[in-house]
C-alpha positions in Angstrom: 100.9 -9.6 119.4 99.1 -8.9 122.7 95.4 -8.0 122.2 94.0 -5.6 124.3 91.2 -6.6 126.2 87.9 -3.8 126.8 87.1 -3.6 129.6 84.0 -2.0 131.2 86.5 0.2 133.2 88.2 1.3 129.8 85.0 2.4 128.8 83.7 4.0 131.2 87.3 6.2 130.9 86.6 6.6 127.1 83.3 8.2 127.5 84.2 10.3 130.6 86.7 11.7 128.6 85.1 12.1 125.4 82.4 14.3 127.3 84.9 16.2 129.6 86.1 17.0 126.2 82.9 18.2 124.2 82.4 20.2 127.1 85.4 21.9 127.4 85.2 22.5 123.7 81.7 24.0 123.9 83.2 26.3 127.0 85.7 27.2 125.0 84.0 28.1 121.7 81.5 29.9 124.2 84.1 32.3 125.6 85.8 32.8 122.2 83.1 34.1 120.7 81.7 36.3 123.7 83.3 39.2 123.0 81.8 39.8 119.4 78.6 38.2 120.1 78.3 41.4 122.9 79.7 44.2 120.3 76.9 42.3 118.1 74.0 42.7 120.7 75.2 46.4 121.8 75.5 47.7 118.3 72.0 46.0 117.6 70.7 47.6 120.6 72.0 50.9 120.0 70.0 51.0 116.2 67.0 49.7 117.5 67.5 52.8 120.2 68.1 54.9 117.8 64.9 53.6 115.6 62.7 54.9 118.6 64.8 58.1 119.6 63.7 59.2 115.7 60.1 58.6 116.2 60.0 60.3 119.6 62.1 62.7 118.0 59.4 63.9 115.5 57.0 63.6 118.2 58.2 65.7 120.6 61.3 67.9 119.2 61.1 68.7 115.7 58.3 71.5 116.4 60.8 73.0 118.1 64.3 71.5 116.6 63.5 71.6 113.0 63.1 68.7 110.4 66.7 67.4 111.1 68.2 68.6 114.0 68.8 72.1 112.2 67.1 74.5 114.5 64.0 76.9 114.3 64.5 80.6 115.5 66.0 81.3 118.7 66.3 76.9 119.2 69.7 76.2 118.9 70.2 73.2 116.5 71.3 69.6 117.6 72.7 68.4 114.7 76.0 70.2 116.3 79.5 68.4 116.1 80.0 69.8 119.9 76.6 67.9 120.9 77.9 64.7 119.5 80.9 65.6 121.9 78.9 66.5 124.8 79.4 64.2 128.2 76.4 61.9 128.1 75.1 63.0 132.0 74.9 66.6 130.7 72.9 66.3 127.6 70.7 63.6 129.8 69.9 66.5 132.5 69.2 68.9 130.0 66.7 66.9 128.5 65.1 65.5 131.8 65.3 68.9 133.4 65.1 71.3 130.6 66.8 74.7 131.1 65.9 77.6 133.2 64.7 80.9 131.5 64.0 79.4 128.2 61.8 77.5 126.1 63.3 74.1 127.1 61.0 72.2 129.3 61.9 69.2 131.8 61.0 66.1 130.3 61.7 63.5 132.8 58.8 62.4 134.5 60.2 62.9 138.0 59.9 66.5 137.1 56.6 66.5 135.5 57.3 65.5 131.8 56.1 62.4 130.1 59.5 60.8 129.1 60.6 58.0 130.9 64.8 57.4 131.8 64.7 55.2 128.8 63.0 57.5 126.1 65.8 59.9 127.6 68.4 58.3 127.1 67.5 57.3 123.9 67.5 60.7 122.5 71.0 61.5 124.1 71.6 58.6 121.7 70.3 60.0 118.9 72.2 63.5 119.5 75.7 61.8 119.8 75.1 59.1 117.3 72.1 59.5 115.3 71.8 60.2 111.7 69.8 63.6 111.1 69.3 62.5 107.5 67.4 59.1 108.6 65.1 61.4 111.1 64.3 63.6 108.7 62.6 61.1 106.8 61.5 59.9 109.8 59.5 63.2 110.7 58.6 63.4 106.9 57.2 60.0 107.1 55.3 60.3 110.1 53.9 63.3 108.8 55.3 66.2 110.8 56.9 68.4 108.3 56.7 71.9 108.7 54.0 73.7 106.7 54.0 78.0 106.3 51.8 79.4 109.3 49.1 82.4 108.0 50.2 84.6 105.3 48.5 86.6 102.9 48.9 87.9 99.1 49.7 91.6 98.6 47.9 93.5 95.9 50.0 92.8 93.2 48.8 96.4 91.4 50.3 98.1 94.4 53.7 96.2 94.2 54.0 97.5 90.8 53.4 101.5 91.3 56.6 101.0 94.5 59.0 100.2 92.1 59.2 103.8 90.7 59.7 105.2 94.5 62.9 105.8 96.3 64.4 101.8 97.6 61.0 100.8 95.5 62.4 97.0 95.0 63.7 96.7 99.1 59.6 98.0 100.0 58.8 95.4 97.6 60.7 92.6 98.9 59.8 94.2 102.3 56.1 93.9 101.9 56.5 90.2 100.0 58.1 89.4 103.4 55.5 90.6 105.8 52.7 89.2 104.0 54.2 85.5 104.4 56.0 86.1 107.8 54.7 88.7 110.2 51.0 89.5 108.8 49.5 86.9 111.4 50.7 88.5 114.1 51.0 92.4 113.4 48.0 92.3 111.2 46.9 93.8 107.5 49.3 97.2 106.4 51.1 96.8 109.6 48.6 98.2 111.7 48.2 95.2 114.4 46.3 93.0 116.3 45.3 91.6 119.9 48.9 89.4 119.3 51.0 91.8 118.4 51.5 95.9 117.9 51.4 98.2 115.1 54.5 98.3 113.2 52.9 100.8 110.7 53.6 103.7 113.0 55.4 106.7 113.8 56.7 106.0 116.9 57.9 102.8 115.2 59.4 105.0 112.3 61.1 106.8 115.0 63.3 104.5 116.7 67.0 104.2 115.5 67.3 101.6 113.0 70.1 99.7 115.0 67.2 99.1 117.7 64.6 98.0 115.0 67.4 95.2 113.6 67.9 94.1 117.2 64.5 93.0 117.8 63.8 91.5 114.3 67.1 90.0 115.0 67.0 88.3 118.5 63.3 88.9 119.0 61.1 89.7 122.5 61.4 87.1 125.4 57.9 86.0 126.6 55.8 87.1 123.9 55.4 86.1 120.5 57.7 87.6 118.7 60.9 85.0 117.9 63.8 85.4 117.2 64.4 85.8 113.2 68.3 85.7 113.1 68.5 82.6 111.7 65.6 82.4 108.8 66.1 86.0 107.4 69.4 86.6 105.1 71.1 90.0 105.3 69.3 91.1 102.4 65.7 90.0 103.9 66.5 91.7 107.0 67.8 94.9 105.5 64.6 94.8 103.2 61.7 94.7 106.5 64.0 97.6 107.9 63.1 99.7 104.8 59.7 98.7 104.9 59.4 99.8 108.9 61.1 102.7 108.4 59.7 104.0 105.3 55.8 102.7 106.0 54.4 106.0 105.0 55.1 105.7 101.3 52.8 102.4 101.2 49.6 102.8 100.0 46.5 101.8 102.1 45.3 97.3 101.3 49.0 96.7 100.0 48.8 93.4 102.2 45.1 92.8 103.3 44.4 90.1 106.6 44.7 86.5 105.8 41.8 85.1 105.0 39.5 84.1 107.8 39.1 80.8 109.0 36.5 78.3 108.1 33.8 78.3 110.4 33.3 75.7 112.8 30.1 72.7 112.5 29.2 69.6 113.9 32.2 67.9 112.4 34.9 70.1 113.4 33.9 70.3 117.1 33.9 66.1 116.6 37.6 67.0 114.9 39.1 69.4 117.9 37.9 67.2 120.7 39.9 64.3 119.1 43.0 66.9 118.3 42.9 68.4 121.6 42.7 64.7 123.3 45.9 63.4 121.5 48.2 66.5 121.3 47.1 69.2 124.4 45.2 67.1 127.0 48.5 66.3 128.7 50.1 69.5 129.6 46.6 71.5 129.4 44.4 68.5 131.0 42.1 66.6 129.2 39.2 69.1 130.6 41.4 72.4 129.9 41.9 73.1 134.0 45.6 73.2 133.1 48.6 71.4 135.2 52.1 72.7 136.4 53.2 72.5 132.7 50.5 74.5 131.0 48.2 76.8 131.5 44.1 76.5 132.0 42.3 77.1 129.2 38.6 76.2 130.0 38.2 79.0 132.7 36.2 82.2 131.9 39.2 85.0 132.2 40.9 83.2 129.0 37.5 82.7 126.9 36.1 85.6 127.3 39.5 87.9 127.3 41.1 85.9 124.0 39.3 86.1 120.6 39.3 83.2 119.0 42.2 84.7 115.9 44.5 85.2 118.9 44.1 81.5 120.3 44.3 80.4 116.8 47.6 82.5 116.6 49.0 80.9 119.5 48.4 77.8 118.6 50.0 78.1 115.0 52.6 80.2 116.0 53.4 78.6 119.6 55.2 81.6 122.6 58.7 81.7 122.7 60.1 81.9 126.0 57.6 79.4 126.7 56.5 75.8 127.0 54.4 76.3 123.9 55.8 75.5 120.4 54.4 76.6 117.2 51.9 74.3 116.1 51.8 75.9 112.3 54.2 73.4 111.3 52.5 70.5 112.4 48.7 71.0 111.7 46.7 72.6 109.1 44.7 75.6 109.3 41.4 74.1 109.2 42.6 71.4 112.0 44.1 74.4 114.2 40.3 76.0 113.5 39.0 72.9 114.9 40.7 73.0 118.2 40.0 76.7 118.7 36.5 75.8 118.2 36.2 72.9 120.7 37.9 75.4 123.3 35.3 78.1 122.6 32.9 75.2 123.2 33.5 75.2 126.6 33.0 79.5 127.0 29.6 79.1 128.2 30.2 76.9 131.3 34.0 77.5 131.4 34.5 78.1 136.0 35.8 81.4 136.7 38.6 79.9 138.8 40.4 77.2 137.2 41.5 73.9 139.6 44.6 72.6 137.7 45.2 69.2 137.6 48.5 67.4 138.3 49.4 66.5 134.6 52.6 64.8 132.9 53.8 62.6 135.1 53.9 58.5 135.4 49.9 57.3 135.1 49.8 56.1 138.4 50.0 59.8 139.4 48.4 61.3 136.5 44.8 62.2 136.6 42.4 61.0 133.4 45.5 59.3 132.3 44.8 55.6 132.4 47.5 54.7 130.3 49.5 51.2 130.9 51.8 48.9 129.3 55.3 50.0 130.7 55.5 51.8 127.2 58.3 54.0 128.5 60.3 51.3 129.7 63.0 49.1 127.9 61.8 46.9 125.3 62.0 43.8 127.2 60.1 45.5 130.1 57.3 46.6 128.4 53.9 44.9 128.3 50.8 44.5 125.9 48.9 48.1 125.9 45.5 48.2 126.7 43.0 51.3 127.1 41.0 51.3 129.9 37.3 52.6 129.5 37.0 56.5 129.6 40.9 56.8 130.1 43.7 57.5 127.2 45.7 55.0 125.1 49.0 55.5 123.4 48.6 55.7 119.5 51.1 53.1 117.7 50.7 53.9 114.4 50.0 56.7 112.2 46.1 56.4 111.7 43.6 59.1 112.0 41.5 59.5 114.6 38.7 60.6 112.3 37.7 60.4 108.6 38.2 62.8 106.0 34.7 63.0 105.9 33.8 64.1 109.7 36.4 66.4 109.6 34.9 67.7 106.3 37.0 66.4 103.7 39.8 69.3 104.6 42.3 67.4 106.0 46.0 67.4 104.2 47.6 64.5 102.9 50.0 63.8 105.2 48.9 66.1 107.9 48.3 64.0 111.5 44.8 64.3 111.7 44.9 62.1 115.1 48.0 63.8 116.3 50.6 61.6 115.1 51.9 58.4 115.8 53.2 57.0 119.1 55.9 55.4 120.7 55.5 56.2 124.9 55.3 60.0 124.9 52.3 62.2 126.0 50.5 65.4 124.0 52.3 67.6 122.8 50.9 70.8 123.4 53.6 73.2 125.9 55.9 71.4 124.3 55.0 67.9 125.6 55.0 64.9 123.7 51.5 62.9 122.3 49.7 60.5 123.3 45.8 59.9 121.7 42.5 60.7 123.0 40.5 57.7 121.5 42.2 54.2 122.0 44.0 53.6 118.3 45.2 50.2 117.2 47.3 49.0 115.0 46.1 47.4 111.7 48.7 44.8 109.8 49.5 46.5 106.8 49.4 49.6 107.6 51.4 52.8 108.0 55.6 52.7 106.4 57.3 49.4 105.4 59.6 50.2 108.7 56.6 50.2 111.2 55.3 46.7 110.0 55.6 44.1 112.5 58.7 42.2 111.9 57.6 38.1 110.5 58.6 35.4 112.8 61.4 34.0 111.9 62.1 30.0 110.7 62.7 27.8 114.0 66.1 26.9 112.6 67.2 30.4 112.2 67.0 30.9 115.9 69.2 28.2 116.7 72.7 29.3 118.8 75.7 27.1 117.8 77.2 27.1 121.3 73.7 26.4 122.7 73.9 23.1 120.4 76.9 22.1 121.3 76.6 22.6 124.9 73.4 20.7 124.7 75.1 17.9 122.6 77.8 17.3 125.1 75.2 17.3 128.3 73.3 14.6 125.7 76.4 12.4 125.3 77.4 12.7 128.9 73.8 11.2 129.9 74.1 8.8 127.2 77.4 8.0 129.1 75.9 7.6 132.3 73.5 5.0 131.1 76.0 3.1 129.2 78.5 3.4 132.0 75.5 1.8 134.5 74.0 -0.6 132.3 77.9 -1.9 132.5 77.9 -1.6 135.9 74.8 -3.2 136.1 76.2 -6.5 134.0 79.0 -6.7 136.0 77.6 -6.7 139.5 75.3 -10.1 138.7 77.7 -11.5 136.5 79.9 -11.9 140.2 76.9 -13.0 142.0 76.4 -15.4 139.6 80.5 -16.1 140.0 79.7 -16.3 143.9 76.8 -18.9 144.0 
C-alpha cells in the first residue's frame, strides 16, 4: 500500500481551503438570513416609532383629538379606517402644514411648528398603524385625560317646581345641560358674559328653531362657540332647544355662576410662571410678546380690555377656528387660575405695542429657546440634552415642576403640574406642543414601568452568530498564514543547509 507523504504544499492546500470554506459558509449564512434579520429591525423600528408617536401624541393632539383618536367637537377623529388608508405624503403635509381655514396648525418646523420630519413621520405612523387603545393609556398615563371645564349646580328646589309646567322634564334636562356645558361661557340663567351672549333673551326666543339647532349643532367659526354635533344626542339637543326657546318659564338663580376662582398668592404666581414656561412660552413667547403662531399677551390692549374670567375661559375652553385648544381638559382649575394670574402680573408694565418674537421653529432660530440635544431627530442622531443657563430644557419624564405645597396643596393627582412629560416637542399653548420652563431631569425609578431606562443587557446576549463566524473564519485563515509561513520558513533553510 502506497503511503501518502504530507507535504508542506498539501498543507498549505488543506488550510487554504478549509478557510475559503468557513468563509463562504459564513457569506452564505450571512445572506440567508438578511432578509428576516431586516423585517426584524423594521418591525422593531416601527414599535419603538410608534412608542414615541403615542407620547407626542398626548402631548400635542389629544387636546384637540380626544383620548384615543375619537375626536372633540368640530375635530374630526383619527382613529378612521380611511386615515389608516390615506397616502403617507398627504397625511405627512397635513400634519407639517396644517390646513387652511381651520383649527389645524402647521407643525413642521420649516413652517414655524416645533415638530421635526421625524416626530412627523412618526405620527403618520401612528395614524396608519398605531393602536388607539395603547395611546389611550398612554395619554391616561401621562396624565392628560380630559377633566369637565366650569359648570355649576342648579337649584335643585327650582328643578322640582318645572316638572309640573308644560315640556317640564325637557327644561329640566335643558337646564341640567347648561349648567355643566354652556354656563362658563353664556353665564348664570342665560344671561351672558364678556365670552359669550345672552341666550336668555327674546330676540333669541325669536329666531326659528331650525336656526337655533344649526348653531348648537355646527357651532360659530372664530369664536368660542364649538361645534356640539358630536357630544349632544338627539334628545340632549332637542332638550337646550326647549330650554332656549321656552326661557321665560324659568325662574330667576335656577343655575347660579360657577364658583369663582381661588384667589391668587405668592405660590400660585410661583405655580403660573412655571405653567406658562412649559406649556405657552413657545407659541406666546416666554415674555408673552407673542410670535407668528400666537398672539401677545403681555401688551396693555389685552390686560386691560380682558378680565381675568374671560382669559381664564379661554384658556379652559381653548377658540375654535383657532390655534388655541381647550386647556380644561388638561389642567385643573386652580392651575388654569395660576396662569391667569402670572399674566395679570405683567398688567402694570405690560408695553402698549407688543414686538413679537420669532417663536416655534428649530433653536438655532428660536429666541429664549436654548434648547439642544438633536431631540427631534432619529434616535441614533440624537445627543445628551443639556439646559443651558437662563434658556429652556425639554422635560423627559413626568415630574412636577413644583411641589404640592408651593402650589398650595391643590394640585390633582394625576394632573401635569409641570406641563407634562416630553419627548422633542415644544409648549403647547395655540395648539403647540411642550417643552418645560425649568430644566427637569430624569430620576431612575421614576414615572411608568414603560419609561424606565431599559438595563444593559449580558455581554453574551449581544453577540451576532454571523459576526462569530465571520470572525472565526478570518481567525483560522491568520492561523493559516502563520502555519503556512513557519512551513515556508523550514523549508527555505532546510535547502540552504542542502546547498552548503
Amino acid at each position: 500500500m502506497k503511503r501518502i507523504q504530507i507535504s508542506p504544499r498539501l498543507v498549505e492546500t488543506a488550510l487554504g481551503i478549509l478557510a475559503t470554506a468557513m468563509l463562504a459558509a459564513g457569506l452564505l449564512l450571512a445572506a440567508v438570513q438578511e432578509p428576516t434579520r431586516i423585517l426584524s429591525a423594521q418591525e422593531q423600528q416601527i414599535q419603538t416609532d410608534l412608542d414615541e408617536a403615542m407620547t407626542l401624541y398626548a402631548q400635542n393632539c389629544s387636546v384637540c383629538h380626544g383620548l384615543a383618536g375619537e375626536g372633540a367637537g368640530a375635530t374630526p377623529a383619527l382613529d378612521n379606517p380611511d386615515l389608516r388608508q390615506a397616502d403617507y405624503d398627504t397625511l405627512d403635509k397635513i400634519i407639517a402644514r396644517g390646513l387652511f381655514n381651520t383649527s389645524m396648525p402647521a407643525w413642521s418646523r420649516e413652517d414655524g411648528g416645533p415638530l421635526s420630519d421625524y416626530q412627523i413621520s412618526e405620527l403618520v405612523s401612528l395614524i396608519q398603524l398605531g393602536d388607539w387603545g395603547a395611546t389611550q393609556d398612554r395619554v391616561v398615563n401621562l396624565g392628560m385625560q380630559p377633566r369637565a371645564p366650569f359648570s355649576a349646580e342648579p337649584d335643585a328646589a327650582i328643578l322640582q317646581s318645572l316638572a309640573s309646567v308644560p315640556q317640564g322634564d325637557l327644561l329640566v334636562q335643558g337646564i341640567d345641560l347648561y349648567a355643566r356645558e354652556c354656563v362658563a361661557c353664556h353665564g348664570a340663567d342665560g344671561l351672558g358674559t364678556s365670552l359669550a351672549p345672552a341666550l336668555n333673551d327674546p330676540a333669541v326666543r325669536a329666531k326659528p328653531v331650525e336656526e337655533l339647532e344649526r348653531t348648537l349643532l355646527n357651532g360659530v367659526p372664530g369664536t368660542l362657540m364649538a361645534s356640539w354635533e358630536s357630544k349632544l344626542s338627539a334628545e340632549q339637543v332637542a332638550a337646550l332647544l326647549a330650554l332656549l326657546s321656552g326661557w321665560e318659564q324659568v325662574p330667576g338663580g335656577a343655575i347660579p355662576a360657577p364658583q369663582e376662582p381661588l384667589a391668587v398668592t405668592e405660590e400660585s404666581l410661583a405655580l403660573g410662571a412655571e405653567l406658562y414656561s412649559a406649556n405657552c412660552a413657545q407659541c406666546h413667547a416666554p415674555a408673552g410678546q407673542g410670535t407668528p403662531r400666537a398672539p401677545a399677551l403681555n401688551v396693555k390692549s389685552f390686560l386691560e380690555g380682558t378680565p381675568d374670567n374671560a382669559i381664564q375661559q379661554i384658556i379652559t375652553l381653548g377658540v375654535p377656528g383657532t390655534h388655541m385648544p381647550a386647556w380644561g381638559d388638561r389642567l385643573n382649575e386652580v392651575e388654569i387660575q395660576a396662569i391667569v394670574g402670572y399674566l395679570r402680573s405683567w398688567e402694570a408694565d405690560a408695553p402698549q405695542v407688543a414686538q413679537p418674537a420669532r417663536g416655534g421653529g428649530p433653536w438655532w432660530r428660536t429666541t429664549g429657546s436654548g434648547t439642544t440635544g438633536g431631540q427631534g431627530e432619529p434616535p441614533w442622531q440624537r445627543s445628551v440634552q443639556t439646559a443651558p443657563q437662563g434658556g429652556q430644557a425639554l422635560q423627559a419624564t413626568p415630574t412636577s415642576a413644583v411641589t404640592p405645597e408651593a402650589a398650595g396643596a391643590h394640585t390633582t393627582a394625576g394632573a401635569p403640574t409641570g406641563g407634562g412629560p416630553q419627548t422633542g416637542g415644544g409648549p403647547q399653548t395655540g395648539g403647540g406642543p411642550q417643552t418645560g420652563g425649568g430644566a427637569t431631569t430624569h430620576q431612575a425609578g421614576s414615572g411608568p414601568a414603560w419609561a424606565q431606562p431599559a438595563s444593559a443587557p449580558a455581554w453574551w446576549e449581544s453577540l451576532d452568530p454571523r459576526a462569530i463566524t465571520l470572525l472565526a473564519a478570518l481567525a483560522l485563515t491568520a492561523l493559516a498564514i502563520m502555519v503556512l509561513g513557519t512551513l515556508g520558513l523550514r523549508r527555505l533553510k532546510r535547502l540552504n543547509l542542502n546547498a552548503e
